[in-house]
C-alpha positions in Angstrom: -2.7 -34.2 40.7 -4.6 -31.3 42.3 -4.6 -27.7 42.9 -7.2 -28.2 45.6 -6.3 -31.5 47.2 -3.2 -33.7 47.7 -1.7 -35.4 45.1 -0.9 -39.3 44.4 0.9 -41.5 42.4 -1.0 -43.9 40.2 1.9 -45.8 38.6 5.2 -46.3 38.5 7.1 -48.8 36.5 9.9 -50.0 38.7 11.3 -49.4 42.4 13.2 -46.1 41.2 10.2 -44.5 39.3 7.9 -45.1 42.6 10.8 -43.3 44.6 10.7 -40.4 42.7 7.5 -39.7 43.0 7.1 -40.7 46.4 9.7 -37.6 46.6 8.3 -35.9 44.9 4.5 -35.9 46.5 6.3 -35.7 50.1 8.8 -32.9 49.9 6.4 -31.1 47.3 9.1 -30.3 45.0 10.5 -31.3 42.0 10.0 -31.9 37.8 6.6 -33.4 38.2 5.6 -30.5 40.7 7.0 -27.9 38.7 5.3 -29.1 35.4 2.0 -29.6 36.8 2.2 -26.2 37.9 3.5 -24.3 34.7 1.6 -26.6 32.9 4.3 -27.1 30.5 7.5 -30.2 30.3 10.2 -29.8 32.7 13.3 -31.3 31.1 16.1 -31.9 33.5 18.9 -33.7 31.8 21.3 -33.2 34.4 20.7 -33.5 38.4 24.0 -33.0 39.6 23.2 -29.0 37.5 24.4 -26.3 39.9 21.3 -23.9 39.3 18.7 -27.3 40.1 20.5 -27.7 43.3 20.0 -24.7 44.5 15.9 -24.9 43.1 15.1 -28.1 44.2 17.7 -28.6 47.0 16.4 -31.7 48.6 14.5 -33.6 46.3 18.1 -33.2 43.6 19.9 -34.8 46.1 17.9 -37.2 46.9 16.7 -38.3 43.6 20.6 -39.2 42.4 20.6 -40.8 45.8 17.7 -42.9 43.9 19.4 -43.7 41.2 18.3 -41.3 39.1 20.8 -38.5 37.0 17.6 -36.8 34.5 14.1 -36.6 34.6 11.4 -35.4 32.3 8.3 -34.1 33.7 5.6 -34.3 31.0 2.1 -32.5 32.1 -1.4 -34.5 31.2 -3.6 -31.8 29.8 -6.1 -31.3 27.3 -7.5 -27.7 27.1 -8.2 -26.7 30.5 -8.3 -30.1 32.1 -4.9 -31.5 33.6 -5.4 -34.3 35.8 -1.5 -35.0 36.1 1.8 -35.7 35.0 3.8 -38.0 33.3 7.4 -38.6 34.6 10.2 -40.1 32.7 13.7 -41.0 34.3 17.2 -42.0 32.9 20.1 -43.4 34.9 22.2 -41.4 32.7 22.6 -37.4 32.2 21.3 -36.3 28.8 18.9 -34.8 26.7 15.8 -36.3 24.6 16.2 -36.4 21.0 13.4 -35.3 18.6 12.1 -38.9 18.5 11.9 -39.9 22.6 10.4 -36.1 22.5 7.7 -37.4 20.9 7.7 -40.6 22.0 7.2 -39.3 25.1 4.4 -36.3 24.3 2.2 -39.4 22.7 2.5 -41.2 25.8 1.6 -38.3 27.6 -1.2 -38.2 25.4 -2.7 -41.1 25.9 -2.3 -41.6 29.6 -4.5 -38.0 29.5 -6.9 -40.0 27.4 -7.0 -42.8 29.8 -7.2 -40.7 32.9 -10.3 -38.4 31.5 -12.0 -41.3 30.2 -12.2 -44.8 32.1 -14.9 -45.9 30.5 -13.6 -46.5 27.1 -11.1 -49.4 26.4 -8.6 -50.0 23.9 -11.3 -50.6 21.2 -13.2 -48.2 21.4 -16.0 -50.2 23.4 -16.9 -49.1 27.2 -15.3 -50.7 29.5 -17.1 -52.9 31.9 -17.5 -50.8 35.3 -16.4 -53.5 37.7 -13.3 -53.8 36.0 -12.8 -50.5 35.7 -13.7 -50.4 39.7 -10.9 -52.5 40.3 -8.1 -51.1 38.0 -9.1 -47.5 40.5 -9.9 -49.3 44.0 -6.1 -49.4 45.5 -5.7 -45.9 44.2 -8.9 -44.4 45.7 -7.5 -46.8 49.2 -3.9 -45.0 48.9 -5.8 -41.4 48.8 -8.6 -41.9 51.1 -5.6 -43.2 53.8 -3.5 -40.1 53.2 -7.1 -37.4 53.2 -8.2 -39.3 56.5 -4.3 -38.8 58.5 -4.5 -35.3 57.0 -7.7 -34.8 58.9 -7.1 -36.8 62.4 -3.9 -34.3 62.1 -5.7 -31.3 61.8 -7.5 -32.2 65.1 -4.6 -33.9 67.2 -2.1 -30.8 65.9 -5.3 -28.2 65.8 -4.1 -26.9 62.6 -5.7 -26.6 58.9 -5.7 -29.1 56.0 -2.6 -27.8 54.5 -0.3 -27.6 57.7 -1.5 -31.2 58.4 -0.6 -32.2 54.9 3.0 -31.1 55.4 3.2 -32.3 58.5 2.3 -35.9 57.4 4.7 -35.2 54.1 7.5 -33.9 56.6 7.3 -36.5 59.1 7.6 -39.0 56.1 10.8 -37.7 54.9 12.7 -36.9 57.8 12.0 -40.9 58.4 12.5 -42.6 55.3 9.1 -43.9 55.1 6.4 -44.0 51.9 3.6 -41.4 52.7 1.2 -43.9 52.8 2.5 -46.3 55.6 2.4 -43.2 57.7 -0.8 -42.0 57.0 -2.1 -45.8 58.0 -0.1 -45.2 61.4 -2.0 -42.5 61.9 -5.2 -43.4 60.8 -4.6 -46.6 63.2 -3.5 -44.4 66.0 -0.1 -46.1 66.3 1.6 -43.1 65.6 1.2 -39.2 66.9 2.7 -36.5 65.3 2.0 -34.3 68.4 4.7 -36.1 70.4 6.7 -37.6 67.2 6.9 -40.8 68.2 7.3 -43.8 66.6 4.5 -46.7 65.7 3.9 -48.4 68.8 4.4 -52.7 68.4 1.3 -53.7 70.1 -1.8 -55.4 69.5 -5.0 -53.2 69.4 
C-alpha cells in the first residue's frame, strides 16, 4: 500500500481472502484501509455491527455477502516504513484471544520483514535475484495494468490520476468485476469508460 499511488494485493490465501481485498482496494474502504491509514490494527469482530454499517456501508455488506462475519486488519510497519497490511478473516463473529493476538502481530511481523527485504531468505543467505524476480514479476504485471488504465483514463475522461483511479475502481464494482480484468480492458481498448460500455467480443 501507498499514500502516493494505488494500492494492490500481493496475496491472499483462498477465494474469500482475495475478495476482500479486491473490496477493499476498489471501493477504498474498509479494515485494511482504515489500518494502513491510522497505522494501527483494526479489529472488527462483528460485520453485521450497527455503528460499522453505517462507517463502511458498502464494503460491510458486501464483505458478509463474501462470506466473511470479522476481520482483522493488521498494519506492516517498522518505524516509519509501512509498506502494507496484513488482513485476517473468520467466517464466524468473534474476538482474538491473547494468543491469535500475537499469533497474528508475529505474522505481521514477518511479512514486514519480507516485504522490506527480498533479498534475504529464510536462512539468512541472499536470495538469488532471479528468483526473487519471479516471486515479484505477476505483482509488478497486476500494478503496471491498473497505473497504465489509470492513465489512458485520465486522457479519454480528461481528468487527473486520482478521478481516473476511482473511476476504474467504480466501474469495477458497480460490475462485479476484479480491478485488474478491467484495467486490461482498458489498456486493450475493449472497453471505454467515457461511454460505459461493455468489452467489445472481437478480434483486434
Amino acid at each position: 500500500m501507498s499514500e502516493t499511488a494505488a494500492s494492490h494485493p500481493l496475496c491472499s490465501t483462498d477465494e474469500i481472502s482475495g475478495r476482500l481485498e479486491e473490496l477493499q482496494l476498489t471501493l477504498g474502504e474498509g479494515p485494511c484501509v482504515a489500518a494502513f491509514t491510522q497505522q494501527s490494527a483494526v479489529l472488527t469482530p462483528d460485520l453485521r455491527n450497527g455503528d460499522l454499517q453505517d462507517h463502511w456501508p458498502v464494503f460491510a455488506d458486501a464483505a458478509l455477502e463474501a462470506g466473511a462475519r470479522a476481520v482483522f486488519s493488521f498494519p506492516l510497519q517498522v518505524g516509519a516504513i509501512s509498506p502494507g497490511v496484513l488482513d485476517l478473516y473468520a467466517h464466524a463473529p468473534g474476538t482474538l484471544n491473547v494468543e491469535e493476538l500475537a499469533d497474528a502481530l508475529a505474522f505481521a511481523d514477518m511479512a514486514t520483514l519480507v516485504l522490506l527485504d527480498t533479498q534475504i531468505d529464510a536462512t539468512g543467505a541472499p536470495r538469488d535475484e532471479d528468483t526473487a524476480h519471479e516471486d515479484t514479476e505477476d505483482v509488478g504485471g497486476y500494478r503496471a495494468e491498473i497505473d497504465q488504465a489509470t492513465g489512458v483514463l485520465t486522457i479519454q475522461l480528461g481528468i487527473g490520476i486520482e478521478d481516473a483511479f476511482i473511476r476504474l475502481r467504480a466501474y469495477a464494482f458497480a460490475h462485479g468485476r476484479h480491478l485488474a480484468d478491467v484495467a486490461t480492458d482498458v489498456v486493450s481498448q475493449r472497453l471505454h469508460l467515457a461511454d460505459d460500455t461493455d468489452p467489445a467480443d472481437r478480434d483486434d
